[in-house]
C-alpha positions in Angstrom: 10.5 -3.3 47.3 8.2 -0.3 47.3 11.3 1.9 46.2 11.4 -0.4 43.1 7.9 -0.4 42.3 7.6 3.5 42.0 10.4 3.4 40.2 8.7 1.2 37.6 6.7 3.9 36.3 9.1 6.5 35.7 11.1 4.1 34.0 8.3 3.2 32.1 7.1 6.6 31.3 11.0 7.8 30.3 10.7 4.6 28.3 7.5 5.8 26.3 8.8 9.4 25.8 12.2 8.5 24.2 9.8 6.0 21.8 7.2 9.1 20.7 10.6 11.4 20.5 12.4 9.1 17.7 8.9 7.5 16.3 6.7 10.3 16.3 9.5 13.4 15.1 7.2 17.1 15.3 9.7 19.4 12.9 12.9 18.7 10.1 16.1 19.9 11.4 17.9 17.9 8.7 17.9 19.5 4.8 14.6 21.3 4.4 15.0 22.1 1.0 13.4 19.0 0.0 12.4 20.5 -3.9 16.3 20.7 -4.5 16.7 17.2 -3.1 13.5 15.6 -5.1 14.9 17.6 -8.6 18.3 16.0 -7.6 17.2 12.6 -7.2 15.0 12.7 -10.6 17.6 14.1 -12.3 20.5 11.5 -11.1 17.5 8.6 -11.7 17.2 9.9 -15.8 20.8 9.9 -16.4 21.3 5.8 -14.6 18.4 4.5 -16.6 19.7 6.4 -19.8 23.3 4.9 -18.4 21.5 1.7 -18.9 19.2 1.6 -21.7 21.2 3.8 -23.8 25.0 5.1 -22.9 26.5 1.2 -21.6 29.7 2.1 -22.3 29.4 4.9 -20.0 29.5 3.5 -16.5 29.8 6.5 -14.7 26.1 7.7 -15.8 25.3 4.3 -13.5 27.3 6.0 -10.9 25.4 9.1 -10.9 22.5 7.5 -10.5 23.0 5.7 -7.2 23.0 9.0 -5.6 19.1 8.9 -6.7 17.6 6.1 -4.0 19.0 8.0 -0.6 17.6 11.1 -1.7 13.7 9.7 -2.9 14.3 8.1 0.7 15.3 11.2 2.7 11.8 12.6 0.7 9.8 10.4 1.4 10.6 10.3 5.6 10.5 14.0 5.3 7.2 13.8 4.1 5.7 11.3 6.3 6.5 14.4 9.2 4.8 17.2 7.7 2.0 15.9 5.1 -1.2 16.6 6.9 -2.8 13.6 5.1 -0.8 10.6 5.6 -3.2 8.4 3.8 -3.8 11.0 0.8 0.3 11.3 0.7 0.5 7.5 0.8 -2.3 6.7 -1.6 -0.3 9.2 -4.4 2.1 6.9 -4.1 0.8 3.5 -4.4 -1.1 5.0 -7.6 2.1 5.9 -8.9 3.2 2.6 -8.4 0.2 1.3 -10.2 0.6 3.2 -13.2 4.4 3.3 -13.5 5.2 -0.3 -13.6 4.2 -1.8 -16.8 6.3 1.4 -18.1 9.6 0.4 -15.6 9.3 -2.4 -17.1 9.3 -1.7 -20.5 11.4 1.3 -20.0 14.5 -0.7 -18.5 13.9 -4.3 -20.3 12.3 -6.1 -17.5 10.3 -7.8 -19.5 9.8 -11.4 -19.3 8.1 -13.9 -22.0 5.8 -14.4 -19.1 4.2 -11.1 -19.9 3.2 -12.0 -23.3 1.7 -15.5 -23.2 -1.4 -13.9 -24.3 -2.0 -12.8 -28.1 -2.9 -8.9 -27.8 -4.5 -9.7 -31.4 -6.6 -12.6 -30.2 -7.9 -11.4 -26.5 -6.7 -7.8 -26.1 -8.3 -7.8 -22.4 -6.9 -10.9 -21.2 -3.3 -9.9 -22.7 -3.4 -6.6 -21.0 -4.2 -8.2 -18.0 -1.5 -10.8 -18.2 1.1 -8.1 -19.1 0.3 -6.0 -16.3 0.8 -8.8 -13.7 3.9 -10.7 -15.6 5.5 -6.7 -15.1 5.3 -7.3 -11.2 8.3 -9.8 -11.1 10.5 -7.4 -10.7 8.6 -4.1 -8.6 10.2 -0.8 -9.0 11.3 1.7 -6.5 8.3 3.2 -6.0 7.0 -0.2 -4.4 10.0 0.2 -1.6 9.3 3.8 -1.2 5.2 2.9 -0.5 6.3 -0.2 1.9 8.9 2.2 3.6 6.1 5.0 4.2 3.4 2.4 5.1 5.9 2.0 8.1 6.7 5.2 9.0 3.1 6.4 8.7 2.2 3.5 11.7 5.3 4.9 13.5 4.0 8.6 13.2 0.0 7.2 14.3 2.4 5.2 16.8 1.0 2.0 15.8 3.9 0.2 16.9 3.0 -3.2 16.8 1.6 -2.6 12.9 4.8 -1.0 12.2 7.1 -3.9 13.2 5.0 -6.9 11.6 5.5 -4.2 7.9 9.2 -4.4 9.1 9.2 -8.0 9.2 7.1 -9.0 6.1 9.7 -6.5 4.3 12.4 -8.5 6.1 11.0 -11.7 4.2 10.6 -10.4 0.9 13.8 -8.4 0.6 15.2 -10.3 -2.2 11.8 -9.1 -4.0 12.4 -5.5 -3.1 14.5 -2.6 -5.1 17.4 -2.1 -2.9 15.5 -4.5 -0.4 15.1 -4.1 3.4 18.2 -2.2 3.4 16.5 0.5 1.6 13.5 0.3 4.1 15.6 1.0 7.3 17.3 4.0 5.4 14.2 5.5 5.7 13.6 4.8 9.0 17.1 6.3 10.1 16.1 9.2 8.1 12.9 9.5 9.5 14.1 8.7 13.6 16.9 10.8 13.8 15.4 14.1 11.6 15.4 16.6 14.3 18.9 15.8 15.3 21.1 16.6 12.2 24.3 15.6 13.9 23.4 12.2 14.7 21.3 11.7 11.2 24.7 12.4 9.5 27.2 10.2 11.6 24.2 7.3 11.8 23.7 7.6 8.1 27.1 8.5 7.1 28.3 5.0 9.0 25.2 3.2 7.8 25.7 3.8 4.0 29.7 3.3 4.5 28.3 -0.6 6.1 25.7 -1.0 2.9 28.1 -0.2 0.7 30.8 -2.8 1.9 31.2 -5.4 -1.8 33.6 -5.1 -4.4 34.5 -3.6 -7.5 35.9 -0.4 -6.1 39.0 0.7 -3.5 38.9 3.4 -1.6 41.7 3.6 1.3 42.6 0.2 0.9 39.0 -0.8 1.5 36.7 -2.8 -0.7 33.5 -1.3 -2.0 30.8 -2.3 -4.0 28.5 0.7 -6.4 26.5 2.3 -3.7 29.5 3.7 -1.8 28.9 7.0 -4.7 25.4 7.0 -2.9 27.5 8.0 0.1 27.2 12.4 -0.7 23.7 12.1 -1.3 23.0 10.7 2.3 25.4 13.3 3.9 23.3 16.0 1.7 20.1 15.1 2.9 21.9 15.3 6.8 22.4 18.9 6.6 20.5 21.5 8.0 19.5 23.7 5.0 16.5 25.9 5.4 16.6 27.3 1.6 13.6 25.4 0.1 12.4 25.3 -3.6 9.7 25.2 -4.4 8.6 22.4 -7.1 5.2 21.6 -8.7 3.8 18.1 -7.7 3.0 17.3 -11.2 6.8 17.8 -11.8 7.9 15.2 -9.0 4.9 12.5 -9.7 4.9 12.7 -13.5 8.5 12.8 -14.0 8.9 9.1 -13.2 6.3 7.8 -15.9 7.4 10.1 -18.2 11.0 9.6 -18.2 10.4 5.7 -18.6 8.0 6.2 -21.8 10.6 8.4 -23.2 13.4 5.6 -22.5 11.0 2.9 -24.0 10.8 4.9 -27.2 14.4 5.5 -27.6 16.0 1.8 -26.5 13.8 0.7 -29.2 14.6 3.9 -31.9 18.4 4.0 -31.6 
């Protein structure tokens, strides 16, 4: 009995130390080079909304672009480790997500008839107001990315407990959420397993290959649905680059508003 109750402790304090290891990660061993990666992923994003609004009949631009979402993912867990302001880096991007999504929606025909119950003509205010709230039925990215860092910024302050009820109100509204809860626990695998780039990339690798399991496409006599050509961008982020460029922030938090007001201009011109 006395054996067993010293041991308690140890196992208790092993316990503890394994949890701050995976929830509270001190370096990036994975792809440091997160400028490349955040270029990338813009880049691939433009050319699937363009796919979209403009090119239909091209479906591989659509392809391209699912190689966009593991990579703003694998960003944004690399930055809840090394920003030095986790609220400042977390209030960027619920701003972003703010200002961008009247413009998602207009940019990629979200729009619903919902948003303009109110005459612009006959109250401006009021019709601003309604359009700005009808745009939320359908959130963009950026509101998965903010969830998904709100989680791993309690994981880091190891406010476990606040961390796990996030999880679990993301669990509920999943169906509301751009690539849903799926897309949350990407960043957590990115974010756990970011000092170890062996086990990020066969974790990862296998948890994409599971995400991706549908239909529409065959690969070794195995159905898949689109996000199986997400698959490189996840192994990517996996390995241990040290080469960094170096990227501008107004580059990485303007390109997203400004890429939908140019789409919005062009569905409706051509």
């Amino acid at each position: 009995m006395t054996q067993n109750t010293a041991l308690l402790p140890r196992i208790r304090a092993a316990f503890g130390s394994l949890l701050r290891s995976l929830t509270c990660p001190q370096q990036v061993r994975t792809n440091q080079d997160t400028g490349l990666i955040k270029l990338i992923a813009c880049l691939c994003m433009a050319v699937d909304h363009a796919g979209k609004m403009l090119f239909p009949d091209i479906p591989e631009m659509r392809l391209i672009g699912r190689l966009a979402f593991p990579l703003f993912a694998y960003g944004i867990a690399v930055g809840a480790v090394y920003t030095k302001d986790p609220m400042r880096y977390l209030t960027r991007i619920v701003l972003l997500a703010l200002v961008s999504q009247p413009l998602y929606a207009l940019g990629l025909a979200h729009e619903t008839s919902a948003m303009y119950a109110v005459s612009f003509l006959k109250s401006p205010v009021s019709a601003a107001w309604t359009f700005y709230v009808g745009s939320w039925h359908k959130p963009s990215i950026l509101l998965s990315l903010a969830l998904g860092l709100c989680i791993l910024i309690c994981l880091r302050n190891k406010r476990w407990i606040l961390a796990f009820g996030l999880y679990i109100l993301c669990e509920r509204f999943s169906s509301s959420l751009d690539y849903g809860v799926a897309g949350i626990r990407l960043m957590l695998l990115f974010y756990v397993l970011c000092e170890h780039p062996l086990a990020a990339l066969a974790a990862v690798s296998s948890y994409m290959i599971a995400w991706s399991a549908g239909s529409g496409y065959t690969f070794f006599g195995h159905p898949f649905g689109m996000r199986i050509y997400a698959l490189p961008a996840a192994v990517f982020a996996c390995l241990p680059l040290k080469r960094r460029m170096r990227l501008p922030k107004w580059f990485i938090y303007g390109f997203y508003p400004a890429h939908l007001v140019v789409l919005a201009i062009l569905s409706r011109v051509l």
